[in-house]
FIDRENDO-110037 format. One record per residue (C-alpha): x negated, y negated, z. Coordinates in steps of 0.001 Angstrom, whole numbers. Example, Ala and Ser with C-alpha at 12.3 -4.5 7.8 and 13.67 -1.06 7.14 Angstrom:
-12300/4500/7800
-13670/1060/7140
This chain:
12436/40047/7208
15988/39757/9299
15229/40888/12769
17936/44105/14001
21146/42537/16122
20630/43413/19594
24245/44423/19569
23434/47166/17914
21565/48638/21078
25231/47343/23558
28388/50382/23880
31140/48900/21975
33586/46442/24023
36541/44775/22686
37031/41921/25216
35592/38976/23536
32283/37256/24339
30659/34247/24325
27031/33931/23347
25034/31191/24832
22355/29751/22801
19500/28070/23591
18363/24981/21535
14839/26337/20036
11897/24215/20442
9760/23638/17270
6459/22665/18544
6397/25424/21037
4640/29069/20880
7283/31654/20443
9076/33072/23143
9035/36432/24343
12314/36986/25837
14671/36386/22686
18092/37377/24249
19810/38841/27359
23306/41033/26998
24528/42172/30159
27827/43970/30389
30022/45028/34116
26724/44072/35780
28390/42938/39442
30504/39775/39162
29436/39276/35456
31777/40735/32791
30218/39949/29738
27566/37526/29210
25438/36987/25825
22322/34845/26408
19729/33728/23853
16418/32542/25149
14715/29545/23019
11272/28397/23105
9622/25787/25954
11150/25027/29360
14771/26630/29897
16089/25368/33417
19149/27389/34887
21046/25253/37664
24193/25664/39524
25795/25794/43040
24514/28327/45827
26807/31784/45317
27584/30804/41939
25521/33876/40474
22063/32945/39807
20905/35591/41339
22611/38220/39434
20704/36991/36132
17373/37885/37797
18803/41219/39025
20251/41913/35933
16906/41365/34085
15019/43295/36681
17295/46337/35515
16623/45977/32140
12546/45656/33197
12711/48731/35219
14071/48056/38632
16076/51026/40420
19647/50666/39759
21913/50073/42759
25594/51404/43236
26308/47909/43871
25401/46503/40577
28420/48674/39020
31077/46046/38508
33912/47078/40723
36767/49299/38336
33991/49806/35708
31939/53370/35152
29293/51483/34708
26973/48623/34031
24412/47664/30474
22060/45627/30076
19821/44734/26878
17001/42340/26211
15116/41710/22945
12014/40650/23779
9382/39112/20642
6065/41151/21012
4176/39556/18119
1996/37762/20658
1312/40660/23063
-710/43384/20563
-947/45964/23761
2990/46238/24239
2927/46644/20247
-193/49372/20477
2035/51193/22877
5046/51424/20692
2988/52442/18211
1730/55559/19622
4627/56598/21247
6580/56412/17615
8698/53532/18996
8412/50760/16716
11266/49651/14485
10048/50041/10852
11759/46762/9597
10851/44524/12229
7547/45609/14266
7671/42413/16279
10693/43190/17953
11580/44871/21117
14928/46178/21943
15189/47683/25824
18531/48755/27437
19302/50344/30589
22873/51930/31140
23403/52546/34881
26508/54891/35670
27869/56074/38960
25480/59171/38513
22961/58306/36485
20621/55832/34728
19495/55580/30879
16744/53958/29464
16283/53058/25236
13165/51071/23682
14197/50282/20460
17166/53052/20445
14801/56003/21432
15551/57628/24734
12670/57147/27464
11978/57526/30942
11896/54688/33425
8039/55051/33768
7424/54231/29899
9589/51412/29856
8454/50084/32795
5088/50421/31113
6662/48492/28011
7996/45490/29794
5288/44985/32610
3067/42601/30457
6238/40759/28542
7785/39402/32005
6157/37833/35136
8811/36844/37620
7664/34066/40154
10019/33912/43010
9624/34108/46888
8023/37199/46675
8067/38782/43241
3929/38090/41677
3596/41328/40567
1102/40341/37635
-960/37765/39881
-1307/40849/42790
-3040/42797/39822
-7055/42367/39968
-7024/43109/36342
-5070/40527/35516
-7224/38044/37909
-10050/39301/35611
-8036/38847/32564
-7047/35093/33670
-10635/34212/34098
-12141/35884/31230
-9343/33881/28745
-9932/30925/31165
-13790/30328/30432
-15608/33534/28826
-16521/33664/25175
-14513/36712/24136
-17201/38061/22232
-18970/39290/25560
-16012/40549/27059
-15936/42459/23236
-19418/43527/23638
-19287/45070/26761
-16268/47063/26802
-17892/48394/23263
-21054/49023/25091
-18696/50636/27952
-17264/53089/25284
-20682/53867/23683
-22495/54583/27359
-19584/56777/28468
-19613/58532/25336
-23524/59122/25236
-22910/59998/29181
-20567/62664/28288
-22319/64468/25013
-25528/64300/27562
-23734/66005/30467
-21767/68219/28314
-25202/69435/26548
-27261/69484/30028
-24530/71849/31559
-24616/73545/28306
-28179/74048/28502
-28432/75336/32276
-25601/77576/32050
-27484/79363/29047
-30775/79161/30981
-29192/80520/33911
-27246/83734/31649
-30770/83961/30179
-32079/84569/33724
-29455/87104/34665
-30386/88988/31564
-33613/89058/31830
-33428/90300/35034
-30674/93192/34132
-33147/94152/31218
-35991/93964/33709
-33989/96862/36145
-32793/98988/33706
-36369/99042/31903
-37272/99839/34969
-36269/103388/34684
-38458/104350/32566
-37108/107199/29995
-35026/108180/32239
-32259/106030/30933
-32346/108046/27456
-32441/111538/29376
-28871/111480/31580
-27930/114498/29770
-30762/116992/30067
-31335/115726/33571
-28038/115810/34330
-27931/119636/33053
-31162/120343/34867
-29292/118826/37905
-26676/121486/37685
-28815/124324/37031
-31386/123699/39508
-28342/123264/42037
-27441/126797/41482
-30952/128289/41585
-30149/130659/44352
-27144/131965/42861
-28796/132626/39798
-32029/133849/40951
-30478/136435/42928
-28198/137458/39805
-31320/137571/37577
-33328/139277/39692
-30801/142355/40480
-30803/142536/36484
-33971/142431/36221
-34733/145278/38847
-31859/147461/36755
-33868/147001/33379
-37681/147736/35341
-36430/150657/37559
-32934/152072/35609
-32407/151529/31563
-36275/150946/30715
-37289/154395/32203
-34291/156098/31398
-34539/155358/27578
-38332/155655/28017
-37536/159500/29081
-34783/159597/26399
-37338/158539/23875
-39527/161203/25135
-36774/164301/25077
-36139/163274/21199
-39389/162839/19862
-40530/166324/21395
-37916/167976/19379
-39818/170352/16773
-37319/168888/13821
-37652/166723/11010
-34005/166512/10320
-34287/162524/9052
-31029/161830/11576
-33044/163162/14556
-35758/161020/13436
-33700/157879/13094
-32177/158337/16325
-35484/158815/17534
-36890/155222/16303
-33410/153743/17571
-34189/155085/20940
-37563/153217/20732
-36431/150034/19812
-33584/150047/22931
-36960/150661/25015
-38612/147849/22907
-35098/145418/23326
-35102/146036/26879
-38708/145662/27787
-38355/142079/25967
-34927/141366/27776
-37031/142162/31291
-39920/139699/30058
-37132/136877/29174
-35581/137056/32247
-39147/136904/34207
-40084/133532/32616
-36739/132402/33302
-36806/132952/36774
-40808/131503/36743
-38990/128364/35071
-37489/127874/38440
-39565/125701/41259
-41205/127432/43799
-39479/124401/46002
-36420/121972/46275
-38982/118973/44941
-38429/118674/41679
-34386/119039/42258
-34959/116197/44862
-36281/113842/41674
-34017/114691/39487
-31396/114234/42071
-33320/110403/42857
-32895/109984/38803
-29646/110606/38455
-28697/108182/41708
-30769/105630/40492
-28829/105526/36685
-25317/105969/38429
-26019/102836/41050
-27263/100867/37908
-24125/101719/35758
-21867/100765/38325
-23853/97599/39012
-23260/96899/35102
-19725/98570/34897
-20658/101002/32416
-20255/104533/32363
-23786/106521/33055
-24545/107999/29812
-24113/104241/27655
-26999/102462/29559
-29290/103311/27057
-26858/102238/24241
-26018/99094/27108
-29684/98311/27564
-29808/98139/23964
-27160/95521/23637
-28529/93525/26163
-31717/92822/25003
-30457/91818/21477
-28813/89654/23310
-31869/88293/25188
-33155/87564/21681
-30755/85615/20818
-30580/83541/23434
-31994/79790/22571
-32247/76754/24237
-31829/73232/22485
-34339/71416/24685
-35311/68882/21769
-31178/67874/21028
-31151/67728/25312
-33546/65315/25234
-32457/63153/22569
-29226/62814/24070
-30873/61694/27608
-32490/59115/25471
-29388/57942/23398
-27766/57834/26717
-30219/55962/28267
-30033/53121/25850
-26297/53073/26058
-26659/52110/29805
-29482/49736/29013
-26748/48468/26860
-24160/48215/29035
-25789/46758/31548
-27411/44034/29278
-23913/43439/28148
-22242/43165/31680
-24986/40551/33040
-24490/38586/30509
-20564/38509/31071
-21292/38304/35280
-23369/34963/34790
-20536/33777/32023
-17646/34452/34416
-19374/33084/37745
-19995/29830/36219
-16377/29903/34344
-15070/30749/38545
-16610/27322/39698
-14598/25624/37170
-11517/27876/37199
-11045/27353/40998
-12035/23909/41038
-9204/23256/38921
-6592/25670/41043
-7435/23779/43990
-6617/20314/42233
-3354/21254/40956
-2807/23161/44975
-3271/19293/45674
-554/18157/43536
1974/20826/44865
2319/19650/48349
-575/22181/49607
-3557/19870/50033
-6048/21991/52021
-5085/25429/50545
-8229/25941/48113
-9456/28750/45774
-12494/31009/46018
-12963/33739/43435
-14949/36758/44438
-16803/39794/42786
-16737/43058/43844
-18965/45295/42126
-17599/47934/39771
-18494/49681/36876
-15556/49322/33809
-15018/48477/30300
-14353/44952/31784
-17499/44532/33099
-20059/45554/36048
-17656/43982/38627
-13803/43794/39932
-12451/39547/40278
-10263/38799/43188
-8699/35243/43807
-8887/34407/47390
-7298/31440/48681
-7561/29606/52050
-4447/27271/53076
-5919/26310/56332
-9301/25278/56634
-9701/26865/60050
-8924/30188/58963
-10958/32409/55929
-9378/33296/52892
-7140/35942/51930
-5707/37749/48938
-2592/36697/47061
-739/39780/49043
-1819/38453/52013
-635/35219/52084
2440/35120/54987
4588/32187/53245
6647/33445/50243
7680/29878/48653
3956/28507/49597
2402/32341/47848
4853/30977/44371
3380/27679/44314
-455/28962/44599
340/31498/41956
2170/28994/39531
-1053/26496/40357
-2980/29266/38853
-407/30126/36055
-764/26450/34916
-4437/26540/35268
-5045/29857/33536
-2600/28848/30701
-4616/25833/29840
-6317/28778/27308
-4949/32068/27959
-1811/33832/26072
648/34511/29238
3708/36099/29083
7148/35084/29827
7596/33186/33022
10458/33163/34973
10445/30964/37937
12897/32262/40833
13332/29047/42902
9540/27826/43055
10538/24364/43942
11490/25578/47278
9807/23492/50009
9223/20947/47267
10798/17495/46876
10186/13809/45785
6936/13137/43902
5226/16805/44530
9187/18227/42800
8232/15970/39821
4783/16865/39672
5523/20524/39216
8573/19988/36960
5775/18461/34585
3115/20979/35036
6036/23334/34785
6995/21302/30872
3268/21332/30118
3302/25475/30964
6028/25792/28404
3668/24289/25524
1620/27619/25808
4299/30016/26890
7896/30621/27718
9198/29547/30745
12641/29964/32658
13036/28638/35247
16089/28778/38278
15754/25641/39745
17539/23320/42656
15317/20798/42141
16872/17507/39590
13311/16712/38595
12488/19974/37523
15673/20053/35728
15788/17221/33956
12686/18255/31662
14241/20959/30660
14109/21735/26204
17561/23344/27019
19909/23505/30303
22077/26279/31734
24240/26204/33968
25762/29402/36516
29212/28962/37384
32103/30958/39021
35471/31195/37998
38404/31032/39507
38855/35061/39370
35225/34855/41024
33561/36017/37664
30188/34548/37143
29640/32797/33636
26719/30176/32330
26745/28404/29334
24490/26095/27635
25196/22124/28582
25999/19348/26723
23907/16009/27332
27210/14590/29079
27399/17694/30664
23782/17638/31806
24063/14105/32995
26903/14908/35342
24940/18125/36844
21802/16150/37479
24027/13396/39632
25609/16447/41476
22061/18058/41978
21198/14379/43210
24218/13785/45425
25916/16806/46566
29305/17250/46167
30315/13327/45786
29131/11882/42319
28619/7994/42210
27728/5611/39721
24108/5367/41456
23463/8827/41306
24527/8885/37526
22345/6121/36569
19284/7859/38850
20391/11104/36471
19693/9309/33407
16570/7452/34611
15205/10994/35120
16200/11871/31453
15235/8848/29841
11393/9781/31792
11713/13423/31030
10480/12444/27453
7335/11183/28348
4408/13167/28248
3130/15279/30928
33/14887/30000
220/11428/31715
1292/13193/35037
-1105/16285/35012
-3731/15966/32999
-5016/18392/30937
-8128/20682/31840
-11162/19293/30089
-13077/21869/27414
-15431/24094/28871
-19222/23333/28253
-20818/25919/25348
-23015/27113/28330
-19753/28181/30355
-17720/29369/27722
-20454/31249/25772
-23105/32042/28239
């Protein structure tokens, strides 16, 4: 399947270009960074590079520009853009880089769930970085991102090795990583990041259903207890109303004594004897005129009306206490059902109908205990798991250390840095990598401890340890694309020749690039560029011929004045640069099956 032009990510120039190509290298794994385009990037114009496979060696004269490649690729990897990196009358500067991710299935796994991946080609990975006067964009693949994602993107293609730029190396995970690929069996490292997953899992349906559990037993507490107070009432809480009428009545008993009373004295001593006499005058009339008569009984059943109304009244005013005691209670009642209907944020008359409600709710109430304890028990065998797992994979990696840092500390030997040697230490910590941290420690002076990568002072002496362990660790481990900023410095003669065939050896298991003043170095080289400046102070490189690469190896060799006898000591390097580098640096030998599998 044809892989998408990278031009297709570049704005449109019409100045022509040249591309330089770099022979590939068939025996070689693929390499990761497949082509750089940078455009206006400070003294560069246009430049087209294509990155082969193996050991590519950049060379040229101090100020010619070498620099400017490793800023422009930092750009492209997410470095901050500088004003100064705007080529001067330009608006500004773009640079792209296809990188190969078919080797690096995280980078891929990333693209894939943000959407990113090119539907022709997934193995591909186009990144470009426009930096204006005002403003910097960033593109994966021709989708708009932030600098944060692609910085994410690119962090595990590139590792750039220079004075002080080791920013995979400085990463603990990575230590880890390095060892694990170095001498663990992967299926351990499998089993107990799966056993990780499955105990955090187990840990978090537990928790979940344990805080589940006591907040329902603790709202089953609280309504219990609010049933409990308002049951506590007693039927009061279903009589608000009458008490509440009593309340009022028995509030006003004074008034309305004294009211019914004065009636009652007018019906005993006025209208009951009045009509009583009236009766009396009427029914002594000598007349049976049937009116008379009627008025008569009429007459006597007023009498008989009021005499009732009198007795009415009397037992209402005996309904009455003889004392304020009973309107005291009542009065208790009715405080005690409005402090409880506040408390619940009712109004007073719905507690009954509130009451009610809560004890259906009581009811309903339940508490898985049996699906609580099951998951204590499924969690408990995930960490029993886990933990099974990760000693397995702590006694695996502490034997695989002995062997890994034995063999660091022989190639810090053949480097020129013969009493610098390397310790690894564990630092316990609970992850899916394990039940510990790893942290590379190195000592370069026996009379001092150890320190950290970070902490070591010397920046070309901190490149060397870390490419010692680069070689070492990709003796079995997939790295990514190394580019080597000037490692040789510091380095010359035998120890320069050394690394230039530990660097060729490298290249059999990953890319390497590497920006070198050293001719040894350079002369095993799969392909040779060379940084230049012109005349108009541009900065150019171009891929050289093997005349071409025989003259820069004799002025690498002799300065500025060529001669025969640095010529022929050019082509004795070449002629050597085929032979194997096994023969120089040996190769690690296999791991026992009780390292690698323990």
């Amino acid at each position: 399947m044809p892989r998408p032009s990278i031009s297709t990510l570049l704005l449109a120039y019409s100045t022509p270009k040249e591309t330089v190509l770099a022979p590939p290298i068939s025996d070689a794994v693929p390499a990761v960074l497949k082509a750089l385009n940078i455009r206006n990037f400070a003294l560069v114009a246009e430049l087209d590079i294509e990155f082969g496979d193996g050991l590519t060696v950049i060379t040229g004269e101090s100020g010619a520009g070498k620099s400017i490649l490793l800023d422009a690729l930092g750009l492209v990897l997410g470095a901050r853009a500088r004003r100064a990196a705007i080529r001067p009358g330009t608006n500004g500067c773009d640079v792209s880089a296809e990188f190969d991710i078919g080797g690096q299935p995280g980078v891929r796994d990333t693209l894939d769930a943000l959407d990113m991946l090119l539907e022709r080609d997934e193995a591909t990975c186009l990144v470009r970085r426009h930096a204006g006067e005002n403003r910097t964009r960033s593109f994966v693949n021709g989708v708009p991102t932030t600098l944060a994602t692609l910085q994410s993107i690119t962090g595990p293609l590139v590792d750039v090795h220079g004075q002080h730029e080791h920013r995979q190396l400085l990463v603990r995970d990575v230590q880890r990583r390095l060892l694990d690929e170095f001498g663990v069996d992967p299926k351990l490292v499998s089993a107990t990041a799966t056993g990780f997953r499955e105990r955090e899992t187990a840990k978090r349906e537990f928790h979940a259903c344990r805080t589940e559990v006591a907040r329902t037993r603790e709202h089953q507490s609280l309504v219990s207890y609010q049933v409990e107070e308002l049951t506590a009432l007693g039927d009061s809480i279903h009589r608000f109303d009458e008490l509440t009428a009593t309340y009022k009545r028995l509030t006003r008993a004074r008034e309305l004594i004294e009211t019914v009373a004065g009636a009652s004295n007018e019906l005993d001593e006025e209208l009951i004897a009045r009509t009583s006499r009236l009766e009396g005058i009427l029914d002594g009339i000598d007349d049976p005129h049937p009116n008379l008569r009627a008025a008569v009984d009429l007459a006597a059943a007023a009498r008989t009306h009021l005499e009732e109304t009198l007795n009415e009244l009397r037992r209402y005013l005996d309904s009455f206490p003889e004392d304020d005691r009973e309107l005291a209670n009542i009065d208790a009642e009715l405080a005690a059902l409005h402090d409880l209907a506040r408390k619940h944020r009712v109004p007073a008359h719905d507690l009954a109908a509130h009451l009610a409600g809560l004890e259906e709710e009581l009811k309903s109430l339940t508490v898985n205990e049996h699906r609580l304890a099951d998951l204590e028990t499924r969690a408990a065998t995930a960490e029993a798991k886990f933990q099974a797992a990760g000693e397995l994979l702590s006694r695996a990696r502490r034997r695989a250390a002995a062997t890994f840092a034995k063999a660091v500390t022989a190639r810090f030997a053949e480097l020129g840095i013969g009493d610098a040697s390397l310790d690894v230490e564990f630092h316990d910590a609970e992850s899916a990598a394990g039940l510990e941290t790893v942290e590379f420690k190195v000592t370069t002076n026996p009379k001092y401890p150890g320190g950290s990568l970070a902490e070591i002072a010397s920046g070309g002496e901190l490149s060397r340890i870390s490419l010692a362990i680069e070689i070492v660790a990709a003796e079995r481990s997939r790295l990514p694309c190394l580019i080597l900023d000037e490692a040789d410095v510091g380095v010359g003669g035998v120890a320069a020749d050394v690394l230039g065939r530990m660097l060729k050896r490298l290249s059999g298991n990953t890319q390497v690039i590497a920006i070198t003043h050293a001719p040894q170095i350079a002369a095993l080289g799969d392909a040779h560029l060379k940084v230049t400046k012109t005349t108009a102070q541009d900065t150019v490189i171009r891929v050289l011929s093997h005349a071409e690469r025989l003259e820069e190896l004799a002025r690498m060799l002799g300065g500025r004045t060529v001669t025969g006898a640095t010529r022929d000591f050019a082509r004795t390097l070449l002629a050597e640069a085929d032979d194997s580098a096994a023969k120089t640096v040996p190769a690690e030998p296999p791991l026992s099956r009780d390292v690698a599998s323990s």
